[in-house]
C-alpha positions in Angstrom: 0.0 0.0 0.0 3.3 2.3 0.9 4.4 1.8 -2.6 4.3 4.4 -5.3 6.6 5.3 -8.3 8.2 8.2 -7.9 9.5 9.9 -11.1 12.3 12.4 -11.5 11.4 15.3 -13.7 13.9 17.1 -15.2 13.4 18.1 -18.5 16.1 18.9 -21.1 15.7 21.8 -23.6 18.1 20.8 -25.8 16.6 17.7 -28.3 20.0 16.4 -28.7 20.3 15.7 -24.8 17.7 13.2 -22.7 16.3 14.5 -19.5 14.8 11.8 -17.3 11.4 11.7 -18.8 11.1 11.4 -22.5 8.3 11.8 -24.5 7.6 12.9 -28.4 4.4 14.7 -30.4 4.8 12.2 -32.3 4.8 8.9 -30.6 1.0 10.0 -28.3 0.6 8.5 -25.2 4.3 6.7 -25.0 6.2 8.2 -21.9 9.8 6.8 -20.6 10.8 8.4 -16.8 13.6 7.8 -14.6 12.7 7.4 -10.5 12.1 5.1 -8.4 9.4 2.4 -6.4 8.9 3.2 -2.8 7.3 5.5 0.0 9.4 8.4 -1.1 11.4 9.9 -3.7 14.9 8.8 -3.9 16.9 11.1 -5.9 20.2 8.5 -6.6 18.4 5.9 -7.7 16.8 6.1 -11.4 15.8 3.4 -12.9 14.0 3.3 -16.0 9.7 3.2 -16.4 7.4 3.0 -19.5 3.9 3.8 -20.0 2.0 3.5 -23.0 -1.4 5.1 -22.0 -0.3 8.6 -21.0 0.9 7.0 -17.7 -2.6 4.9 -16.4 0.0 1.6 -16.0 3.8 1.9 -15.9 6.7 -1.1 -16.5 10.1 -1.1 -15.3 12.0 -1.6 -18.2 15.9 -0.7 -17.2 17.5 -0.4 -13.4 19.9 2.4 -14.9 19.2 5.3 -16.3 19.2 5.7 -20.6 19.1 8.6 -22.6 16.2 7.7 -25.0 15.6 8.2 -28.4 12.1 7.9 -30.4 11.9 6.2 -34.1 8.9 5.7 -36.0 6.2 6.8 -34.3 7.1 5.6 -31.4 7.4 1.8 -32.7 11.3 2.0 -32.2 12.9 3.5 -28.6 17.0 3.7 -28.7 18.2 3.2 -25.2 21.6 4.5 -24.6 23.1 3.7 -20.7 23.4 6.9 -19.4 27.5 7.2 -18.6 30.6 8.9 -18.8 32.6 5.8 -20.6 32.4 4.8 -24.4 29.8 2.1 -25.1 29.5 -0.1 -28.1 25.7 -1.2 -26.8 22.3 0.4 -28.0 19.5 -1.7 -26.8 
């Protein structure tokens, strides 16, 4: 009953550069936020939600957080780990 999801929202002005939630004109009703599960916000933990109806029902889908990019419509999501080293990995 003490559990909520708590989301984190920054928002970045520049389109180039994720905040932690992402969302496009484009892609309607299809929101990605970084926060966390609990009683209370938790600002060093960000993991990674989804909702696909303008946030009725939310999934965790990573326990990091990913700078997020939107492709057709919304039918494709780049996820990039969110980090100061090189990675080879989209997902």
């Amino acid at each position: 009953p003490d559990c909520h999801l708590h989301l984190h929202l920054r928002w970045a002005d520049n389109p180039y550069v994720s905040g932690t939630v992402h969302t496009k004109d484009s892609a309607p009703g299809l929101i990605m936020g970084a926060g966390n599960l609990g009683s209370k916000l938790v600002e060093y933990k960000e993991e990674m939600y989804i909702t696909s109806d303008c946030g009725k029902t939310w999934r965790q889908v990573f326990e990091e957080e990913h700078h997020i990019l939107y492709l057709d419509h919304g039918g494709v999501i780049v996820a990039i780990k969110d980090t100061s080293i090189p990675l080879k990995i989209l997902k």
